[in-house]
C-alpha positions as CSV (number, residue, x, y, z in Angstrom):
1,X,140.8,143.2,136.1
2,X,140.2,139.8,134.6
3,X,142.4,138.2,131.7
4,X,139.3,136.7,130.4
5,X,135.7,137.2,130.7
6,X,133.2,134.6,129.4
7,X,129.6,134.8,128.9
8,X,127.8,131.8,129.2
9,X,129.4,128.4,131.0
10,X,127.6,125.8,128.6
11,X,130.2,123.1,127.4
12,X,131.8,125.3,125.6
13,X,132.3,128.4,127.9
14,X,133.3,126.0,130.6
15,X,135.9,124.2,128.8
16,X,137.3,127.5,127.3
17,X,137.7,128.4,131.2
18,X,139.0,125.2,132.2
19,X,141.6,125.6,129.3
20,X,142.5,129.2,130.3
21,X,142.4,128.1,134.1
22,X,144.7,125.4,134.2
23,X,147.2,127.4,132.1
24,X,147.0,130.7,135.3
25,X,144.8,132.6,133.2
26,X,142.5,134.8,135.5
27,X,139.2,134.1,134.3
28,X,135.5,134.7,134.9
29,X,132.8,133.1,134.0
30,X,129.1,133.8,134.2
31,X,125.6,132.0,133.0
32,X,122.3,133.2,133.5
33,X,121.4,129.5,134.8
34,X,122.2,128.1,138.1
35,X,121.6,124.6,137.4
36,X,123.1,122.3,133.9
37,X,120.0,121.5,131.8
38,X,118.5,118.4,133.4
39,X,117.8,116.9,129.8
40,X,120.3,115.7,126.8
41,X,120.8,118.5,124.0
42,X,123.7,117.2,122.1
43,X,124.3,113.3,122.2
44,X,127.6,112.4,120.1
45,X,131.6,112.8,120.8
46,X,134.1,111.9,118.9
47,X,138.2,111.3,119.8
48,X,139.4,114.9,119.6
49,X,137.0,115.8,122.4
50,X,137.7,113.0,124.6
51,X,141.5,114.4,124.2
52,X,140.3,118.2,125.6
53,X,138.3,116.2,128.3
54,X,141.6,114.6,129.4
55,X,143.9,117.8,129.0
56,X,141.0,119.4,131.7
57,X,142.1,115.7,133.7
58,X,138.2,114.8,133.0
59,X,138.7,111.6,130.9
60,X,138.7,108.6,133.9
61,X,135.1,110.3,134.9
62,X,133.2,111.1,132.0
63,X,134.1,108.1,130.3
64,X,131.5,105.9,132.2
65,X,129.1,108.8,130.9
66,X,129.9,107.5,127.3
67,X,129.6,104.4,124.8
68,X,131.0,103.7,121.3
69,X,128.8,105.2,118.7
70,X,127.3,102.5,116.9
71,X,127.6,102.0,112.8
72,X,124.9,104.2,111.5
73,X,123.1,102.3,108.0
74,X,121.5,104.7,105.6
75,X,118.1,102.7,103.8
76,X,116.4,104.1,100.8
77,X,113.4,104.4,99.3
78,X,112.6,100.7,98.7
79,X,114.4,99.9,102.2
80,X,117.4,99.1,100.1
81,X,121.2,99.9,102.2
82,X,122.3,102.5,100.7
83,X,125.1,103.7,102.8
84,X,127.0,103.1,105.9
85,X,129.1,105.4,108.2
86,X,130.9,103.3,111.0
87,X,133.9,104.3,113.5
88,X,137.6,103.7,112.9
89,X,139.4,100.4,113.9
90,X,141.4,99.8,116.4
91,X,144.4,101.0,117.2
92,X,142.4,104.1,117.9
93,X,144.9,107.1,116.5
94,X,143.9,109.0,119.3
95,X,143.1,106.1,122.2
96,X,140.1,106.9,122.2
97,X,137.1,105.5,120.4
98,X,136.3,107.4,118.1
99,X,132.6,107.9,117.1
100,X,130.9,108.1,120.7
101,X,127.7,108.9,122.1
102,X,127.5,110.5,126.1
103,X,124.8,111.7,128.2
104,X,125.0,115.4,128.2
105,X,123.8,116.5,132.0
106,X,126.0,114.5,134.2
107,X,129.1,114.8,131.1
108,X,128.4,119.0,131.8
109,X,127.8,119.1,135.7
110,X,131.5,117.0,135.7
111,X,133.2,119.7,133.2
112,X,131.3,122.4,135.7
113,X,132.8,120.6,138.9
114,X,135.6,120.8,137.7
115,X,136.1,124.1,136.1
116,X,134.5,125.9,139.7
117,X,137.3,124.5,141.1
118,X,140.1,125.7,139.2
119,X,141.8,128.5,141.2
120,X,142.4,131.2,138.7
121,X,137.9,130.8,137.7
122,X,135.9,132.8,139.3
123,X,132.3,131.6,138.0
124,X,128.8,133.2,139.3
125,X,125.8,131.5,138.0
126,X,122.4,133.5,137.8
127,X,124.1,136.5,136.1
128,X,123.5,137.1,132.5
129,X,125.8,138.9,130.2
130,X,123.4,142.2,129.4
131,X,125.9,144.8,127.9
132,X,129.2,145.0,126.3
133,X,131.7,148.2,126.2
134,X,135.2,148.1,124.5
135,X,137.9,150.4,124.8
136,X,141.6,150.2,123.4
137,X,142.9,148.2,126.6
138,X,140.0,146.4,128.3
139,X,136.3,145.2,127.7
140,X,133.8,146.3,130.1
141,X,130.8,143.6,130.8
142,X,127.3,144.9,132.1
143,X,126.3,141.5,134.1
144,X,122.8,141.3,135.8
145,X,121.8,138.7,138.5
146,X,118.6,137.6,139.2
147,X,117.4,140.3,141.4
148,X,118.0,143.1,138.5
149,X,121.2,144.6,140.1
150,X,123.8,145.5,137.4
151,X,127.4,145.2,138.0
152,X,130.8,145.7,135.3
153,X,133.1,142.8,135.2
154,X,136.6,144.6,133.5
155,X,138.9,142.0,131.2
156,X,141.2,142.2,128.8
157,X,138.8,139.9,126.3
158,X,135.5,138.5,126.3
159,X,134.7,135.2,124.7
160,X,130.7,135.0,123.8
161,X,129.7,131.5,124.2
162,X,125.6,132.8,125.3
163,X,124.4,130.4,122.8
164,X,122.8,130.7,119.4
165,X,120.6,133.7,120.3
166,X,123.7,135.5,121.4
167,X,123.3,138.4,123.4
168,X,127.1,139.5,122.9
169,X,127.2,138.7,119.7
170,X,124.5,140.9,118.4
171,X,126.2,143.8,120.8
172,X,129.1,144.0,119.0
173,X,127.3,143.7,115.4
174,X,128.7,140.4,114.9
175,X,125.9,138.6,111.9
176,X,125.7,135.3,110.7
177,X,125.9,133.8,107.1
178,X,123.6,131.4,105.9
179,X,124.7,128.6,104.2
180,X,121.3,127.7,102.7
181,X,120.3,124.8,104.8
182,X,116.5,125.3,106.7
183,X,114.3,122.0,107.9
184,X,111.9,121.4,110.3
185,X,112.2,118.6,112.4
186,X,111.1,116.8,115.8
187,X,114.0,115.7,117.9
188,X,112.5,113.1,120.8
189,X,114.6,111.2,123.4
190,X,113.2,107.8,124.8
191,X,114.4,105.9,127.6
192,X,113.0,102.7,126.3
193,X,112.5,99.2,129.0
194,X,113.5,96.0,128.3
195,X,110.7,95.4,126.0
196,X,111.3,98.9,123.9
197,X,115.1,97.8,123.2
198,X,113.9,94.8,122.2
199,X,111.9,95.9,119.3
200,X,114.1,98.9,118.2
201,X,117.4,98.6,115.8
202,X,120.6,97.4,116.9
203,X,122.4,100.2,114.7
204,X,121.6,103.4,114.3
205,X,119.7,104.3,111.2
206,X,119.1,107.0,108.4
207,X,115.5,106.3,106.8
208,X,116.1,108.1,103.5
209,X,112.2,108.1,103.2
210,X,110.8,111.3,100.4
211,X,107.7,111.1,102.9
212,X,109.0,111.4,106.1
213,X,113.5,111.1,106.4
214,X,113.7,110.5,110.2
215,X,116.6,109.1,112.1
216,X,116.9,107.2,115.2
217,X,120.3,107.3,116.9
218,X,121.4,104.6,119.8
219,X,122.7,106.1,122.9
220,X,123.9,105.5,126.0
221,X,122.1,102.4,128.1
222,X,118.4,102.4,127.3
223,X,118.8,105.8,126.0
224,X,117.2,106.3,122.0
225,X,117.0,109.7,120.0
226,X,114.7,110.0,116.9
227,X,114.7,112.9,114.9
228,X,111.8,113.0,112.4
229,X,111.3,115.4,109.9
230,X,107.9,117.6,109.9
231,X,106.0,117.9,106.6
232,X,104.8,120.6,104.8
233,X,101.5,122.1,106.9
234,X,102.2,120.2,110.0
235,X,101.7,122.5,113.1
236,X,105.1,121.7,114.4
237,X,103.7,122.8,118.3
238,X,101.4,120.0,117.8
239,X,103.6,117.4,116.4
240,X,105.3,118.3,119.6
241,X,103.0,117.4,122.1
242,X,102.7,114.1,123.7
243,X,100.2,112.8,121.5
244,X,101.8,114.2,118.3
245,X,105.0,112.5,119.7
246,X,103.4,109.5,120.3
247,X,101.5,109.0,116.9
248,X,105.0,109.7,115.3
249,X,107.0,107.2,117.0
250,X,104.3,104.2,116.7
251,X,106.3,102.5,114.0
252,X,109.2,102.0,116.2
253,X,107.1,101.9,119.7
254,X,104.4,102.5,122.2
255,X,104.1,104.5,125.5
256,X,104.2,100.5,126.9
257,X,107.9,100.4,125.2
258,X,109.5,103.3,127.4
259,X,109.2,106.8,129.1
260,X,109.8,110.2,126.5
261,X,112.4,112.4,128.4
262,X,112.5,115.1,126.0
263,X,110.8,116.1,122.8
264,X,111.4,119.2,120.8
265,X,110.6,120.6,117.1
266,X,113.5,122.8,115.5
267,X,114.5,124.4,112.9
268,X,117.6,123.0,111.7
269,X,120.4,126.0,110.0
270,X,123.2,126.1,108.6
271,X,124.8,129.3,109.7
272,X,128.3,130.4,110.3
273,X,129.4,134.0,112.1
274,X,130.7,136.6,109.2
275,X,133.5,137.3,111.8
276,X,135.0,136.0,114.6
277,X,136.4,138.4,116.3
278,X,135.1,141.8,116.9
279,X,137.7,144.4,118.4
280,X,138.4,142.4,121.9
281,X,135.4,140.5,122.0
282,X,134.9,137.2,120.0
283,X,132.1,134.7,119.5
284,X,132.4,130.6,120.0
285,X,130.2,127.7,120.5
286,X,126.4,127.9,119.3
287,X,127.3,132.0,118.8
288,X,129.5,131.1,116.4
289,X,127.6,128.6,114.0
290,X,124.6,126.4,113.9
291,X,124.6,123.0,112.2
292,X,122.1,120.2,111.3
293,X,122.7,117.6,113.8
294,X,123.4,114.5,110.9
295,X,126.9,113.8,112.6
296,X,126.2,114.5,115.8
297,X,129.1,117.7,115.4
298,X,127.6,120.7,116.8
299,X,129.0,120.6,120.5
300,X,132.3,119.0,118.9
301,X,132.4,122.2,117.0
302,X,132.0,124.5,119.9
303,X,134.8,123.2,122.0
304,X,137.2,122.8,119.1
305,X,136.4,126.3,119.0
306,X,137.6,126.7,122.7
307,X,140.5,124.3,122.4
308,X,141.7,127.2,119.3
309,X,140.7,130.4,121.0
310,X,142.3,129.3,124.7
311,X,146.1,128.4,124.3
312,X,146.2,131.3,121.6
313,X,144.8,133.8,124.1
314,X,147.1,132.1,126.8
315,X,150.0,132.8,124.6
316,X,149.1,136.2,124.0
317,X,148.8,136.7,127.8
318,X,151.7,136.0,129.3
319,X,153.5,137.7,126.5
320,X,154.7,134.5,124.1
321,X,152.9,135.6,121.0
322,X,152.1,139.0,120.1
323,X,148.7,140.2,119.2
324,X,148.1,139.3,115.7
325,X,148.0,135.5,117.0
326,X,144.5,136.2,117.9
327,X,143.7,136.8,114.6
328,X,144.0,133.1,113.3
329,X,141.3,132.3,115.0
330,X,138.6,133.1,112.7
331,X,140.7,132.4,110.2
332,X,141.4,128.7,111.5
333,X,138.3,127.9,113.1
334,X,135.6,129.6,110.4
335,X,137.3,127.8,107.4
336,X,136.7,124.4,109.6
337,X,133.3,125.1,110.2
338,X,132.5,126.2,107.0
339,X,133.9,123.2,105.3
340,X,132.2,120.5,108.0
341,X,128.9,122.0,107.4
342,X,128.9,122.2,104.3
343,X,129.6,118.4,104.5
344,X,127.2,117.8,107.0
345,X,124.6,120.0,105.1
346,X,125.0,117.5,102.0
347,X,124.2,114.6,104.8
348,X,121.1,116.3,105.8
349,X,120.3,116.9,101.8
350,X,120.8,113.1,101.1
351,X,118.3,111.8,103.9
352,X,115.9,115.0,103.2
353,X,115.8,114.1,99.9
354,X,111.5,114.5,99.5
355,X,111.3,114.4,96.0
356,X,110.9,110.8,95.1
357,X,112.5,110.4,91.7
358,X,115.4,112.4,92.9
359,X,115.5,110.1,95.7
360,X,115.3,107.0,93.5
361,X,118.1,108.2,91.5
362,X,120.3,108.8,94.7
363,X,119.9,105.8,96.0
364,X,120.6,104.2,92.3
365,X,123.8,106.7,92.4
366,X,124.9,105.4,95.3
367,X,124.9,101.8,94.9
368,X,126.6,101.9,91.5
369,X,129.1,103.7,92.8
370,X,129.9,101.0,95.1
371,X,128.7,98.1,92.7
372,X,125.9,96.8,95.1
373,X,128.0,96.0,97.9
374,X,127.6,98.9,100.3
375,X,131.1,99.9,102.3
376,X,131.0,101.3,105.5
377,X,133.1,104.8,105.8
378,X,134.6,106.2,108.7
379,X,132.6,109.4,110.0
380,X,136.7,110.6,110.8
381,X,136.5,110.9,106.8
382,X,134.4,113.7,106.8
383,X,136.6,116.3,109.1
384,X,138.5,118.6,107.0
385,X,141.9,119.9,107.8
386,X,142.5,123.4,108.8
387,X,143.9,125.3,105.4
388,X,145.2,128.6,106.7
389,X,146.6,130.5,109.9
390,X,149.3,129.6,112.1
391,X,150.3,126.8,109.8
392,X,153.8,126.1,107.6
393,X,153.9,128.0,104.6
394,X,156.4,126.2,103.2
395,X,155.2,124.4,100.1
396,X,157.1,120.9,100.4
397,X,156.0,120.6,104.2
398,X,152.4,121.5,102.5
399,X,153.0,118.5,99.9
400,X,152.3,116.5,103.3
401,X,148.4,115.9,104.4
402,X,149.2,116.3,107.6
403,X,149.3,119.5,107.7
404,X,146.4,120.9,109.4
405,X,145.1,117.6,110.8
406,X,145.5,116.2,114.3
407,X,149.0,115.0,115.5
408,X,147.8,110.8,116.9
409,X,147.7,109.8,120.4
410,X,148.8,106.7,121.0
411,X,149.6,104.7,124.2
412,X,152.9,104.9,125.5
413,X,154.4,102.0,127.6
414,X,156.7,103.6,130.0
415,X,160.1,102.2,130.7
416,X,160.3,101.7,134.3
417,X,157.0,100.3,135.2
418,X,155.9,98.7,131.5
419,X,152.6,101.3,132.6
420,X,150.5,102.1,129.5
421,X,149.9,106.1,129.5
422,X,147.9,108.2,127.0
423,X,151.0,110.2,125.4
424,X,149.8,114.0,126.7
425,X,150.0,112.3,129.8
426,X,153.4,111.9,129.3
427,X,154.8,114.7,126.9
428,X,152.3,117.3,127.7
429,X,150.5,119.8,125.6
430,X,153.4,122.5,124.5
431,X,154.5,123.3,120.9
432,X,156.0,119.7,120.3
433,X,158.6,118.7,117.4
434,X,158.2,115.1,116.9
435,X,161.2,113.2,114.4
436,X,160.7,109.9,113.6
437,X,163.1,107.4,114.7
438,X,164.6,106.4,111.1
439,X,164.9,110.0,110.5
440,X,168.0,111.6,109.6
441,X,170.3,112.7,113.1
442,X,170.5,116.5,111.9
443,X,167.1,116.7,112.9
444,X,168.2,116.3,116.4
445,X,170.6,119.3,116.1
446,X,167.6,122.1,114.5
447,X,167.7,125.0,116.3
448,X,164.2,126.2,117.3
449,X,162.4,130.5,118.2
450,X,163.0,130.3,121.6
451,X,159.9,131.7,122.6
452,X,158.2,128.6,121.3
453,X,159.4,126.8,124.2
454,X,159.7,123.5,121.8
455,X,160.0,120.2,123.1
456,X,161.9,117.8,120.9
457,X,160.8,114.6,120.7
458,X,162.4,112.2,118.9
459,X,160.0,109.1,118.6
460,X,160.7,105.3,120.0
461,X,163.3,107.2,122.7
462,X,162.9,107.1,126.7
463,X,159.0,107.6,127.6
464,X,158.4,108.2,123.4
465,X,157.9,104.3,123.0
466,X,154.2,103.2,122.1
467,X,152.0,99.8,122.8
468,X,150.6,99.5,119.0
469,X,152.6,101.5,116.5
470,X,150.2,104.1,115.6
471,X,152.7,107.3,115.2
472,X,155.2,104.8,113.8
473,X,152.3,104.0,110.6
474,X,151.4,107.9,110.6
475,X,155.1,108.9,109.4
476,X,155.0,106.3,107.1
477,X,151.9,107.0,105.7
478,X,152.8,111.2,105.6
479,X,156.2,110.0,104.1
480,X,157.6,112.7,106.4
481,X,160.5,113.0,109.0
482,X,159.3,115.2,111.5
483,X,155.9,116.9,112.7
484,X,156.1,120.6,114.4
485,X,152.9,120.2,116.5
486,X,151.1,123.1,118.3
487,X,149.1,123.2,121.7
488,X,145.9,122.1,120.3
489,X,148.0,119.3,118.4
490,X,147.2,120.5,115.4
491,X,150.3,119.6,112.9
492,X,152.0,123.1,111.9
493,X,154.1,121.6,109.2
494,X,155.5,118.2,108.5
495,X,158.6,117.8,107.2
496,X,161.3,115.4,105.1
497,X,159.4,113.4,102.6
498,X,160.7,110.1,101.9
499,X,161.9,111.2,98.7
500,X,163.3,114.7,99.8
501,X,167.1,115.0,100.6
502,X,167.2,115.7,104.3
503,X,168.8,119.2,103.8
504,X,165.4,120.3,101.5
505,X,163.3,119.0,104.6
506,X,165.7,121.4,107.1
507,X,165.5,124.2,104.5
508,X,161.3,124.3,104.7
509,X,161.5,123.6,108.6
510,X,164.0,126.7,108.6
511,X,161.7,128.8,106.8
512,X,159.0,128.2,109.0
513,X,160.3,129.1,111.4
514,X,160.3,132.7,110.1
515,X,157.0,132.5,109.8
516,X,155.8,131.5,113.1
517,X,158.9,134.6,114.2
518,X,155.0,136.7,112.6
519,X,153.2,135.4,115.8
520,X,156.1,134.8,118.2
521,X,159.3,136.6,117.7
């Protein structure tokens, strides 16, 4: 018997696996293709992705696959700038940059590579997920190959990553809630020649156009997306074709500026599963939830979702955390969703905008609200926190912001050898209390659930000493002492505001700690 049986070994499937793999979780894996699809499908990153690709030891070869995402300007109906997302500065809080774009195929036949050859993964390819049994100890998994012969794959749980027409999914009676989002759109993907990336943008652009929003999107080398919005009685089959495509994209090119590689029309969704979790079998990825694609978060979403689901099972497995642990992962990761979409479905609203008075008034909205002079804003803005689960429940370590968020990872400089190291590298990926270096010295004396296998860390100490300050800022900005950080380096709690006695601050860290004895005593 398996620990874990996954359906479907898209991004999402194969870096749950990876996850559960490097952590001796006996895993299997299956995918009805044999081969990663040869053209791009999603085309943005961000930071906290790059992170999972390094905790799978992935970063040093995907990075060449990837570029910083340029700014992206927003222009309204009378071409005016109306709005401007852009990346971070540098220092990077993660060390990453963090708005990128990638080229999906070689990014996903790396993540496969590597995945395949993981010792505890045991992947076939050609074998689709066809049937799903549960009883109170295992799941059973019908699996078919390409011949028709049926076989049972037994596992303790089953992860459904089999995509946004889930076959699992519907199995287990799993629906999905609609957030009120539908649009039609072309999605094309250009690798333009010298004289095609000399006529096209230099940033990426949002034309917030009432007769026809489209979006063009720089990526990697000579790579261009457009996504172009299909008007009411348009056959969206023959916008589609090659001539369709063609006559679309004439105001930015010609077939002499480049080569299409892929063109597509969709209906973009907004949908989000009802439940996670079904008995022993739960849903991730494009299963899960369906986005528009106006921040480029839909794969992002999927492996957060594997990130969440993998250490927690893991836990569970080799008998750290009891059951209920699984639990907080609808909880955690369908709150997130929900919130991002719903943020990204007011994106998609503001460029679909087709009615044009409504659209004039936006765009005057907009620009008085940042008197004429149009600020770009971080895309990092728009990522909520997590708000419930295995979080503090204490309500000073709460008062922090941090909560919920992602711990930073800077660069470390390392003592010996004046080497910079990404920190993970260097303090891993465990349950980690970090305590600032001006905090008080009981915080070196807390006494911590042993099953949490904790790793104090107090900052500026031994290997704990960065290149550009960046966790140094983050405790001042939180106004907090210490940070209990979980495997996914989410923040559980943060504690010791700057204006807390230090014995208040030990008093919420206490009580947390009978709160995570729920999940792990």
């Amino acid at each position: 018997m398996f620990d874990v049986a996954i359906v479907g070994f898209g991004p999402t499937g194969a870096v749950a696996a990876g996850l559960l793999g490097l952590q001796g979780i006996k895993t299997y894996v299956c995918d009805q293709s044999l081969e990663v699809y040869p053209k791009p499908r999603a085309i943005a990153l961000d930071h906290e992705i790059m992170r999972i690709f390094q905790q799978l030891g992935l970063e040093l070869e995907i990075e060449p696959h990837t570029e910083p995402f340029t700014n992206s300007e927003y222009y309204g109906v009378n071409g005016q700038l109306i709005k401007c997302m852009s990346s971070l500065p540098e220092p990077y809080p993660l060390s990453y940059v963090p708005s990128i774009v990638f080229s999906q195929p070689p990014v996903e036949s790396i993540i496969r590579e590597r995945v395949q050859s993981l010792p505890h993964v045991h992947v076939e390819l050609a074998h689709t997920g066809v049937g799903v049994e549960q009883r109170p100890d295992a799941v059973v998994l019908s699996v078919q190959n390409a011949q028709g012969h049926t076989k049972t794959i037994e596992a303790k749980y089953l992860i459904a990553c089999d995509g946004a027409s889930s076959t699992v999914r519907k199995k287990v009676g799993i629906e999905l809630l609609d957030l009120g989002f539908e649009q039609s759109w072309l999605v094309v993907d250009v690798l333009l020649n010298e004289r095609g990336l000399r006529k096209t943008p230099r940033v990426s652009v949002q034309y917030c156009e009432p007769s026809r929003p489209s979006t063009y999107v720089i990526g990697p080398n000579n790579h261009r997306r457009w996504e172009i919005s299909i008007n009411p009685g348009e056959d969206p089959e023959q916008v589609a074709s090659e001539q369709g495509t063609w006559d679309l994209l004439k105001r930015w090119i010609t077939p002499d500026d480049g080569a299409l590689w892929r063109q597509a029309s969709y209906r973009f969704h907004a949908l989000v599963a009802q439940s996670w979790r079904q008995g022993r079998v739960f849903v991730a990825g494009d299963a899960a939830h369906q986005q528009p694609p106006f921040l480029g978060q839909g794969m992002c979403q999927g492996l957060r979702d594997a990130q969440n689901l993998a250490w927690k099972l893991s836990q569970v497995l080799k008998g750290l955390a009891r059951e209920s642990l699984l639990d907080t992962y609808g909880l955690e990761r369908g709150g997130h969703v929900t919130a991002l979409t719903q943020r990204i479905k007011h994106i998609g609203e503001l460029v679909g905008e087709r009615d044009l008075s409504r659209a004039m008034a936006r765009d005057a909205q907009l620009l008085a609200e940042c008197n004429g002079v149009v600020q770009a804003t971080p895309r990092q803005n728009v990522q909520p926190p997590l708000t419930e689960g295995c979080l503090s429940a204490s309500a000073r370590a709460n008062a922090s912001s941090a909560r919920g968020c992602v711990f930073p990872q800077p660069w470390l400089i390392l003592p010996h050898t004046q080497e910079r190291v990404r920190m993970d590298h260097v303090l891993g990926c465990g349950w980690r209390l970090f305590v600032s270096e001006t905090a008080d010295a009981q915080w070196d004396k807390v006494v911590l659930n042993e099953s949490l296998n904790v790793r104090v860390i107090r900052w500026g100490e031994g290997a704990a000493q960065e290149c550009d300050g960046v966790v140094k800022a983050w405790f001042e900005k939180e106004g907090v002492q210490a940070a209990l950080v979980r495997p996914d380096h989410i923040v559980f709690g943060a504690y010791g505001h700057a204006t807390t006695a230090i014995a208040v601050a030990l008093e919420s860290f206490t009580n947390d700690q009978q709160v995570l004895a729920r999940f792990f005593g």
